[in-house]
N, C-alpha and C positions, 0 to 999 in steps of 0.2 A: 504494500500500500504506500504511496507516493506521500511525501511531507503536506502538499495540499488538499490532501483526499482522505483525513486522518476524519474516523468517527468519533465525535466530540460529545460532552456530557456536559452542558454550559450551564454552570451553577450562581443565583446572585444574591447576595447579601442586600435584601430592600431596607437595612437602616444604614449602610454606607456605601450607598451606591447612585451615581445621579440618576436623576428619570426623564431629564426632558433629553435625551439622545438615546436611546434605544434601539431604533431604527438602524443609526448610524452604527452603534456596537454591535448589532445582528450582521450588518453587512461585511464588517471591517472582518472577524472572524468566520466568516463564509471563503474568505482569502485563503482560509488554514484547513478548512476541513469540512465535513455537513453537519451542523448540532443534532442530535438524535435525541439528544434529552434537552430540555431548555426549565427551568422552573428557579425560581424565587422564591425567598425566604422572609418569612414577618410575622407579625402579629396584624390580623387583618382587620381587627376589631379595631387598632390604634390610629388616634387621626394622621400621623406619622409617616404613614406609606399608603393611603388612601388615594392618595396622587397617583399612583402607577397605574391605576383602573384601564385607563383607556388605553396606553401603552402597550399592557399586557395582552389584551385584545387583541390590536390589531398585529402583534406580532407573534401571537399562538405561543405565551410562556404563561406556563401554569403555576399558579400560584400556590404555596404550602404554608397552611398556616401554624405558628408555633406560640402560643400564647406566653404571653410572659408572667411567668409563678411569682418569681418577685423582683420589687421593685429596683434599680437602678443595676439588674442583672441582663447580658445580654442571651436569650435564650436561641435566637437566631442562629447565632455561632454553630452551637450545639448541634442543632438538627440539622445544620448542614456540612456538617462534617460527618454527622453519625448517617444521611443519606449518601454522600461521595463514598463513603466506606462500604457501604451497599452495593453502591452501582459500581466500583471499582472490582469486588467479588464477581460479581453477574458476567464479567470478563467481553461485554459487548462494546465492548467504547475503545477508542487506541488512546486516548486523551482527554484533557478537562481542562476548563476557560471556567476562572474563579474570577468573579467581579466585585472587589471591591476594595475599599483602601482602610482596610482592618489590618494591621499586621497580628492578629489571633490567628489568623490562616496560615500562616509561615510551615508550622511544625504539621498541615493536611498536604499541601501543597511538597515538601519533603518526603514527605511517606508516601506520596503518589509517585514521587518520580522513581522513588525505590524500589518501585513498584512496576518500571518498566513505563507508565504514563508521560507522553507528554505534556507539559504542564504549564498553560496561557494565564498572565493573570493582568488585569483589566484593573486601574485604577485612578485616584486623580492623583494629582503633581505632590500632594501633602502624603502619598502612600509611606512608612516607613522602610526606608531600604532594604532591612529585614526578611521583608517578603518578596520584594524588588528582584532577590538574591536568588530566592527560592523558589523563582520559576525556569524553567525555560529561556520564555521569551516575555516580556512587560511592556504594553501596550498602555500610554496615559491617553488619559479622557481627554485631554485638552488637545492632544492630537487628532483625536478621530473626528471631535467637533468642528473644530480649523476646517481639514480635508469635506467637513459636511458644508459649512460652508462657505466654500470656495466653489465645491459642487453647484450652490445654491442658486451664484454670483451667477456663475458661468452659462446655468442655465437660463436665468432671468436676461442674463445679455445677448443670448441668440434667439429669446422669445423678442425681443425688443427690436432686434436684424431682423427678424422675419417679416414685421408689423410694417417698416419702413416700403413703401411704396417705388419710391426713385431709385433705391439701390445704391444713393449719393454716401458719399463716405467723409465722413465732417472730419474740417480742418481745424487746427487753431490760427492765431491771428499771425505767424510765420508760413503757413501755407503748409504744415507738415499736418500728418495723419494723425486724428488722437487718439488711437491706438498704439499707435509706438513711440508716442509721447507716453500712456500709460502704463507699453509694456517696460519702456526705460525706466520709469517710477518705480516700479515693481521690484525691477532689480536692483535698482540703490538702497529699497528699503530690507533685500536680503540679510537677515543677519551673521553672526559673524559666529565660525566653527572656534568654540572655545579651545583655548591649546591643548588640556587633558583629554579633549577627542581627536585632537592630529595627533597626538602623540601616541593614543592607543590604536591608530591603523595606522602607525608607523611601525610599532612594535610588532604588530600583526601581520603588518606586510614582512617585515624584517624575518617573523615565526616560519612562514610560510613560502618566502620568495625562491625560486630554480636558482641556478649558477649565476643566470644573464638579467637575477635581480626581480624579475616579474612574477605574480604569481594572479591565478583565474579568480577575479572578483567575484564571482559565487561564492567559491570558498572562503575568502577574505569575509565576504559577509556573513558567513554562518560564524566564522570563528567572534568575528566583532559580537554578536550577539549573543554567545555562550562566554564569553569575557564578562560583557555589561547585557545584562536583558533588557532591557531598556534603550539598547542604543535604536533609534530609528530618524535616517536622515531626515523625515518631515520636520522633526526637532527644531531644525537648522533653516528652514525654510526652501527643502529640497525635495520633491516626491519620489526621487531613486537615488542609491548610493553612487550609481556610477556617475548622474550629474550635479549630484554634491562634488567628486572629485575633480570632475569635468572645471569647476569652478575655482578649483584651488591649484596655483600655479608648480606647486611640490611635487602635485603627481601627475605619470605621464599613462593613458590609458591607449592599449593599440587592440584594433579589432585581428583575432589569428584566426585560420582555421583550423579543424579536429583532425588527426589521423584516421578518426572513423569514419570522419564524414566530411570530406573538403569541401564542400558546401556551406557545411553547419559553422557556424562564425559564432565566436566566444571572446567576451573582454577580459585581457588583460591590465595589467597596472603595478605600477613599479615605484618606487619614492626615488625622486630625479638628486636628493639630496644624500644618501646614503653613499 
C-alpha cells in the first residue's frame, strides 16, 4: 500500500480542536490516505462543542459522546484513547490522524507508532512540541486554513474573469498589467526561510548527498520531515519544497532522468555552498 493510499482512522479531540475549518482538514488528509473511521470526541450535552453541529454533518464524522463525571477533568482524552486502542487491535487501518493540540496524546500517539501505525497529528501553532515529536508527520491548522484561503481568493478571482464581458485586462496608471503588479506584490511579501530550517536541509542534504554532492528531493523531503514533523514549506510561504529551494540562491536543483525509465525525470539538489 502506497504512502498516499494508507487506511486512516481520523480521530478528534472537540475541546481542542478548531471547528470553523473542517472541510479544509478533511481534504488536507485525503493527501495521505482514505479516512475509514472519522469520529469526535465531547461531551455533547456541553455548550462547548455545540458548534461543531453542522460541520459534523456535512462532513459525515460521527460524533461520540463522553460525559464529563467531574468537574475540571478532561474525560475526552480518555475515550479517545481507550477507542484508538480498539481500533488499532481490529488491525483494519495502516494509520491514524489525531487532531488536536493537547499534548495528553503524546504517550497514544507513541504507542501507535510502536505499533507499526503511521501517525498524523493535526494541531494549532500553540501544540506543545511534545506531541509535535511524536508523530510522524505534524500538520498546523494555520496552515491548512492559509492554503483554504488562498483557495478561496483564487476562486472568487476567476468567478470575477468570467463575469467580465470585454475580456479587457486592466492597467494601472504606468500602463503595466495589475496582475503582475500583484503577482510582484506577492512575492516581496514572501517570507523569509529562518536559518534553523536552511540549516536542517543543509545537514540533510549533507546526510544524504552521492559523490557529485546531489541527492533526489523526495528523499530529502521524507528525511526533512522524520527530522522535524512539522516541517512543511507552506510555512514559509511556499506550496512545494522544490520551489521553496527554487527561491533560495544556496541551492542548485537539476531535473535527471531514471535508469529505469529515461523518460521519467526526477529532481535533484545539491547545497552550491558545501
Amino acid at each position: 500500500m502506497t504512502a498516499d493510499n494508507l487506511r486512516l482512522a481520523v480521530l478528534i479531540d472537540g475541546d481542542n480542536a478548531p471547528r470553523d475549518c473542517l472541510k479544509s482538514v478533511l481534504e488536507e488528509i485525503a493527501l495521505y490516505g482514505t479516512p475509514m473511521i472519522k469520529r469526535i470526541y465531547g461531551d455533547w450535552a456541553s455548550q462547548n462543542v455545540i458548534g461543531w453541529k453542522t460541520s459534523l454533518l456535512e462532513n459525515a464524522v460521527t460524533p461520540k459522546q463522553q460525559f464529563a463525571y467531574t468537574t475540571g477533568k478532561n474525560s475526552t482524552d480518555s475515550a479517545m484513547i481507550i477507542d484508538a486502542m480498539d481500533i488499532l487491535y481490529a488491525g483494519k487501518t495502516d494509520g491514524f490522524v489525531l487532531i488536536s493540540s493537547d499534548s495528553d496524546f503524546t504517550p497514544l500517539a507513541i504507542r501507535l507508532r510502536e505499533s507499526g501505525m503511521y501517525v498524523i497529528g493535526i494541531g494549532e501553532e500553540k501544540t506543545p512540541n511534545a506531541f509535535v515529536q511524536a508523530c510522524d508527520k505534524f500538520i498546523r491548522i494555520e496552515v491548512i486554513r492559509d492554503r483554504y484561503k488562498k483557495s478561496l481568493g483564487a476562486s472568487a478571482g476567476a468567478d470575477k474573469k468570467a463575469t467580465k464581458a470585454t475580456g479587457a485586462k486592466p492597467k494601472n496608471g504606468n500602463g503595466q498589467k495589475s496582475g503582475a503588479k500583484t503577482a510582484k506584490k506577492q512575492e516581496e511579501k514572501k517570507p523569509n526561510v529562518p536559518d534553523a530550517i536552511i540549516d536542517l536541509i543543509v545537514d540533510s542534504i549533507d546526510d544524504l548527498a552521492d559523490d557529485d554532492g546531489y541527492t533526489n528531493l523526495s528523499t530529502l523531503g521524507n528525511l526533512l520531515i522524520k527530522k522535524k514533523p512539522d516541517f512543511d514549506s507552506r510555512t514559509y510561504g511556499y506550496g512545494k519544497l522544490s520551489t521553496m529551494l527554487k527561491n533560495m540562491p544556496r541551492f542548485d536543483l537539476q531535473s535527471r532522468s531514471t535508469m529505469a525509465d529515461p523518460n521519467a525525470k526526477q529532481i535533484f539538489v545539491c547545497d552550491t555552498e558545501a
